[in-house]
N, C-alpha and C positions, 0 to 999 in steps of 0.2 A: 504493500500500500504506500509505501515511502515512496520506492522508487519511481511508480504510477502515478503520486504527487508531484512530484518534480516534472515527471514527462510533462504533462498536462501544465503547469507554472509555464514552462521556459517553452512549449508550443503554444500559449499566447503572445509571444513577443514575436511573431511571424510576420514578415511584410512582404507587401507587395513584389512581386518581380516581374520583369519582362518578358516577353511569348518563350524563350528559350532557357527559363527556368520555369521548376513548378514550386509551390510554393514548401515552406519546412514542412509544415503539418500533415502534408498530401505525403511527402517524404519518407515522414517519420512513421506515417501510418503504414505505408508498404512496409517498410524495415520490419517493425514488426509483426505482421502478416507472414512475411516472410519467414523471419527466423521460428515463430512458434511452429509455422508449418513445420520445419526444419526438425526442432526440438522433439515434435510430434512423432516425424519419423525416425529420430537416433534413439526415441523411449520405445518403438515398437520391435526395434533392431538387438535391445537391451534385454527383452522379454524370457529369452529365452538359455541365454547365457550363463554360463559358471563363475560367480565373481573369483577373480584371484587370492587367495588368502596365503601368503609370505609365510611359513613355519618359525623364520628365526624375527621379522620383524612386527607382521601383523599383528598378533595379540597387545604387544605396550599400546598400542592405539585404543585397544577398551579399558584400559585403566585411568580413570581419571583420577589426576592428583592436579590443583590449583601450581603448586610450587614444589621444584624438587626432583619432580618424574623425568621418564625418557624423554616424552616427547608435548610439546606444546600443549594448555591447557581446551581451548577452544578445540583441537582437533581431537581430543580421547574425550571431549565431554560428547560433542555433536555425537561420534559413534557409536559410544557406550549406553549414551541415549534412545537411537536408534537399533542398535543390536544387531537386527536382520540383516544377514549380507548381503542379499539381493537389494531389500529398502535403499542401504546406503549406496548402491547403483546407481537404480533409481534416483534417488536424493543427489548424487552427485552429474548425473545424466541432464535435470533439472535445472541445477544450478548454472552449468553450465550454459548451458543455453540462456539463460536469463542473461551472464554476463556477456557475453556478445552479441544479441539484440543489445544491449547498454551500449555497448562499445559503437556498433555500428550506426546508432539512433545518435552518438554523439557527436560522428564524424559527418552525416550529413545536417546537422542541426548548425555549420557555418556555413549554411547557405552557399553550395558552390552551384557552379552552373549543373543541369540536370543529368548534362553528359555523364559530369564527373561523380555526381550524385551517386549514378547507379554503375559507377565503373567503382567504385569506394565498397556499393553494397555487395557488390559479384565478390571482389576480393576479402575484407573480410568473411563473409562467409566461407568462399573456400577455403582459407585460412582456417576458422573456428571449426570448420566442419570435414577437417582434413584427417586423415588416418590415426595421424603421430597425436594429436588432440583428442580426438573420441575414444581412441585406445585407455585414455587414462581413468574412465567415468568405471571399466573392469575391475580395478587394482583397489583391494582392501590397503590405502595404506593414504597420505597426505598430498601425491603427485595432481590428483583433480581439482581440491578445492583449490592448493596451492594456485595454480593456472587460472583457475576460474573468478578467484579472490583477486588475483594481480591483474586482470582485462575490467574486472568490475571497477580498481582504482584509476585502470588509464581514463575509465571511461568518465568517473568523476574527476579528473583532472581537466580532460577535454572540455566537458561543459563546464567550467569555470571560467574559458576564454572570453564568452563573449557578458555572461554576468554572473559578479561573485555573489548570490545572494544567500541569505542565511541557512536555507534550506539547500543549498550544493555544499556550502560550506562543511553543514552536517554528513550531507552526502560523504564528502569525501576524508571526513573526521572516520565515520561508520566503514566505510571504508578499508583505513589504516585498522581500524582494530581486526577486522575479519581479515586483510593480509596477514597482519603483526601475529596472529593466535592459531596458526596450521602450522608455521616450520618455525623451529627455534633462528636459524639465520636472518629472518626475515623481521624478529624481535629490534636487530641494528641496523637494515637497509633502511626500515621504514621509517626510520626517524631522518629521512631526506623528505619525503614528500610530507611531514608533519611540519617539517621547518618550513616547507615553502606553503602551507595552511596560513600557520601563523602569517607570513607577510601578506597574503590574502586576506583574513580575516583584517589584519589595521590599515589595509592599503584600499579596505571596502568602503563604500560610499551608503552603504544602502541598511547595514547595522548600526543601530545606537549603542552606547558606550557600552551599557550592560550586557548588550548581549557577546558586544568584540570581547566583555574580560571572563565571561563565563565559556564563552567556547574557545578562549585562550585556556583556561586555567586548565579545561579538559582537555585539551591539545599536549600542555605538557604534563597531566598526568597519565597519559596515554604512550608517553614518548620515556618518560621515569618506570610505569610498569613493564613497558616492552623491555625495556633492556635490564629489566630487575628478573622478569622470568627469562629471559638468555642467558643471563650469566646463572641461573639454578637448575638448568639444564647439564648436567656434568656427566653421564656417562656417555652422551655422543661426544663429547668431547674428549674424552678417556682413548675409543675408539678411533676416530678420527684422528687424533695424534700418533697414535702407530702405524694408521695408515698410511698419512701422507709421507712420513718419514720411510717406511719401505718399499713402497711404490714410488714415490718419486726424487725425495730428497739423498737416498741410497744411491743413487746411478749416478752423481757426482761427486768424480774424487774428494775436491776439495770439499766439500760439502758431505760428504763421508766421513772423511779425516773429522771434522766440526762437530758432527754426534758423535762419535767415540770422546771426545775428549768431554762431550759436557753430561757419560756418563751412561749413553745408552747400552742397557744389555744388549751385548751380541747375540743372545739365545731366542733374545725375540726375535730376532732376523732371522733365525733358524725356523721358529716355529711360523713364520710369516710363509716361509717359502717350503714349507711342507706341507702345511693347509691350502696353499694355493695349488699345487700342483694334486692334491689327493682330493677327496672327496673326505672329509672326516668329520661333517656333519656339523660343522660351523666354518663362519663366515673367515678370512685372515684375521682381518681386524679384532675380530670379537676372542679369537683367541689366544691373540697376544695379548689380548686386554684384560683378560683373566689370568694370565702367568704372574704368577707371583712377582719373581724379579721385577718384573716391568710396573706392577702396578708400586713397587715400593720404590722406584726409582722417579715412577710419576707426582706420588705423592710428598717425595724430597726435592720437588723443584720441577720434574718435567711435565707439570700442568702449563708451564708459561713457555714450556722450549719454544712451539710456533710462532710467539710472540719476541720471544727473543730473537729467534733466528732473522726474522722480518725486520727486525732494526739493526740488528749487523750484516744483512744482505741483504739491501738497496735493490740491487738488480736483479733479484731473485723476486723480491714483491712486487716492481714496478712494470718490471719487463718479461719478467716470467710467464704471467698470465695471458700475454700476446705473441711472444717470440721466445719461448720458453727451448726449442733446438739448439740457440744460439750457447747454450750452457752443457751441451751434450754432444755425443757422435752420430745420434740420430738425426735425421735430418728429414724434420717432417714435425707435422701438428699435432701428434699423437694426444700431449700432454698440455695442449692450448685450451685456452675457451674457444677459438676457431672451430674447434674439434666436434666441439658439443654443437656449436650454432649451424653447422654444415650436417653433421649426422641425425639428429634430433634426439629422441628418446625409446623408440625401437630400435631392435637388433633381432639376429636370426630368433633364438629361440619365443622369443615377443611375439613375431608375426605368426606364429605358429598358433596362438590362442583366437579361440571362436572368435569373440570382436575383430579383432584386427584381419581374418579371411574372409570375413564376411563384408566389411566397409571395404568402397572402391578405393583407388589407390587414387593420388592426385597429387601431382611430378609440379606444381606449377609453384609451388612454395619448399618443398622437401624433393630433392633428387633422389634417383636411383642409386647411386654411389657416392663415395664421400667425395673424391674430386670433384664432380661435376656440382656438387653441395658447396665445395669453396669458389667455385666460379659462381654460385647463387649468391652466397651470404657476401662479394665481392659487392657484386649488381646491386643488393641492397644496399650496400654500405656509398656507394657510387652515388644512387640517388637521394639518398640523403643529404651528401656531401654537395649537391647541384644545388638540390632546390634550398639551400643555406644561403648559397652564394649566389643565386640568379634571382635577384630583387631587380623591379621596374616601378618606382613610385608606390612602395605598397603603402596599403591600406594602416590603419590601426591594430584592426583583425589581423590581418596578415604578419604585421609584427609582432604581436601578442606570440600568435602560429609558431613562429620564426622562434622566437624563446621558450616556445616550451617545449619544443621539439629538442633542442638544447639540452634544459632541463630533463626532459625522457631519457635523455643518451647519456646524462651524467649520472643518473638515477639507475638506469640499466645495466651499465657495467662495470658502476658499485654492487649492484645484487652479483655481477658476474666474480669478479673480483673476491667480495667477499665467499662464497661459493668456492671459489679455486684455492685461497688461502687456506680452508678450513676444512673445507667438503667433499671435492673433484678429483679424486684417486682417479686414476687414468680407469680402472673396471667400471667404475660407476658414473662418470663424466657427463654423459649424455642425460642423466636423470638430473644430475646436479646443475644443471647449464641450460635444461630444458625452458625455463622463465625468460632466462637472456636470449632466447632463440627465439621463442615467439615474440617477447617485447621489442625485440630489432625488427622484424619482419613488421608489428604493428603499427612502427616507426617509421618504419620506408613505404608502407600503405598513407601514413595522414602525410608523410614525405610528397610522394609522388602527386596528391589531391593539390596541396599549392602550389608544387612546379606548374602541372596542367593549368592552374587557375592563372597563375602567370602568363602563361601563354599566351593561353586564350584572351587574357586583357591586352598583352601588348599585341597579339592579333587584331583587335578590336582597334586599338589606337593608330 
């Protein structure tokens, strides 16, 4: 009913246009026509299916604990709530689609010409309704909502271009919490688009004082508990520190030499590359996380190694996560966020599950193979890079556009970034990288709508 509020608010501020647009409302109303169909058909597609349920990870997802637990509060409470594995399907199948009708309703709600209108809606939805996407709505586990929370916040970012008012505001307050409360990472990325609330919310014209300090004050106690429950998330962090350290921080000498010395057991290296090469019924990580040595070795200081390590390797944090070869003899992406943005989050054994042979394939966002993926995520990155720099007398609108597209791409590969630091073991990359894959793509979609709109003006001129 929120979000139906707002539709309805910001589709009265519609105006007139010329024979070769049609008006927002008429727009906004197809969009949604559209996607519900859409929705319609990926819940009848769902019906049938066996959700995924993960042996070693699944279950901490019905436990809910406020503070403390594995995994995020909001994502074990929605679960454990719902119970049914099939419901939360459903439930996630659902959501889904809500958030890209939002997304889509948002991008033609700046009035472009009608061409571009419904070249915006053809793309998003192929996008939203692409293989590597609807596969996720299968999986007992945080990869759906995650996706579907992060397209709901572009979407309230987007409508805040053209009016900040108190009710987007909130939008995009409600927002950050339902990001911030599915993945502990996302506890620190989101206090980027919470900072840029705040300078909306005092830079508004249309709030009185009381309401700017009341949805300030919950702006930053929403920014104090996100990173109060990240930092009380501690055994992915346990985890995740032996990972990265075996998987990727191992394969450079010098940076091998640098964990010996600051005390890591050799035996976990052992057990890391036993478990990966056998089947023995846990995860690498999870079982060097239990070795005794290691976990006493973590507890004497190597909770903060990865923290450490990132302030005496500059070039390891800053450059790593983009030209990450340049430190090694492999000579290739393997270990980039490249890697994740160009593969997606399918792999052989993934496409083998009902969902994923059952939905069409669609090559026009996600390649066939990883090369012909970096020649995609290239193209994306291309027109981004144009329509930044191909300005002709823009508009307000347009410059607004122009910075927050900015914004999106500072915003996006900080989630990557942070992800690669902490998360992105070259086995699991594509899961971890999967938000920065679609957020880029999302970005080169409302990208490419202003290049076109450019055009088409200085066409006109």
């Amino acid at each position: 009913m929120v979000i139906l509020g707002i539709l309805e608010s910001e589709l009265t501020d519609g105006k007139l246009m010329n024979i070769r647009n049609v008006s927002s409302k008429s727009t906004i109303n197809l969009t949604i026509s559209i996607g519900l169909a859409l929705t319609l058909f990926r819940l009848f597609q769902v019906r049938n299916i066996e959700p995924i349920f993960g042996p070693y990870d699944a279950p901490s997802y019905f436990n809910f604990v406020f503070s403390g637990g594995i995994r995020m509060p909001l994502i074990t409470f929605i679960f454990s709530t719902i119970e049914n594995h099939f419901a939360i399907v459903v439930f996630q199948t659902f959501v889904s689609g809500i958030g890209w009708i939002l997304l889509c309703a948002s991008i033609v709600r700046l009035n472009k010409n009608i061409f571009v209108n419904f070249l915006s809606i053809t793309l998003i939805y192929f996008l939203g309704y692409s293989k590597q996407v609807v596969y996720l709505d299968s999986g007992i586990d945080a990869e759906s909502l995650n996706i579907s929370f992060l397209v709901i916040l572009l979407s309230a970012l987007i409508f805040s271009l053209k009016r900040s008012t108190t009710s987007i505001q909130v939008f995009i307050l409600l927002s950050c919490i339902l990001f911030a409360g599915v993945k502990s990472i996302n506890g620190v990325t989101v206090l980027i688009p919470l900072m840029y609330l705040l300078v909306k919310i005092w830079r508004s014209n249309e709030s009185n004082l009381i309401t700017k300090k009341i949805l300030s004050a919950l702006t930053i106690l929403t920014s104090l508990l996100s990173v109060y429950l990240f930092s009380q998330i501690q055994n992915t962090k346990l985890y995740n520190t032996s990972a990265l350290i075996n998987s990727r921080l191992w394969d450079v000498p010098d940076w091998k030499e640098y964990i010996i010395e600051q005390g890591f057991p050799v035996q976990a290296r052992s057990t890391f590359l036993r478990f990966t090469n056998q089947n023995l019924g846990s995860a690498p990580d999870a079982a060097v996380g239990n070795q005794p040595d290691y976990i006493k070795w973590y507890q004497a200081g190597g909770s903060n190694f990865l923290l450490k390590f990132m302030l005496t390797h500059p070039g390891y944090t800053f450059l790593g996560p983009v030209v990450y070869p340049v430190f090694t003899k492999e000579l290739n992406f393997e270990n980039t966020i490249w890697r994740g943005a160009a593969d997606g989050i399918l792999y052989f054994e993934s496409r083998q599950h009902q969902l994923a042979k059952i939905w069409p394939e669609n090559y026009i966002f996600w390649a066939k193979d990883r090369s012909t993926g970096y020649v995609q995520v290239s193209i994306f990155v291309l027109i981004i890079a144009i329509s930044l720099l191909a300005f002709r007398n823009p508009t307000k609108l347009e410059l607004s556009l122009r910075n927050l597209i900015i914004f999106l791409l500072f915003f996006t590969f900080s989630m990557s970034y942070f992800a690669w630091w902490f998360g992105s073991t070259p086995s699991d990359l594509g899961r971890h990288q999967f938000p920065f894959a679609v957020s880029l793509r999302v970005i080169s979609i409302l990208s490419l709508t202003l290049l076109l709109n450019n055009l088409i003006k200085l066409k006109r001129s």
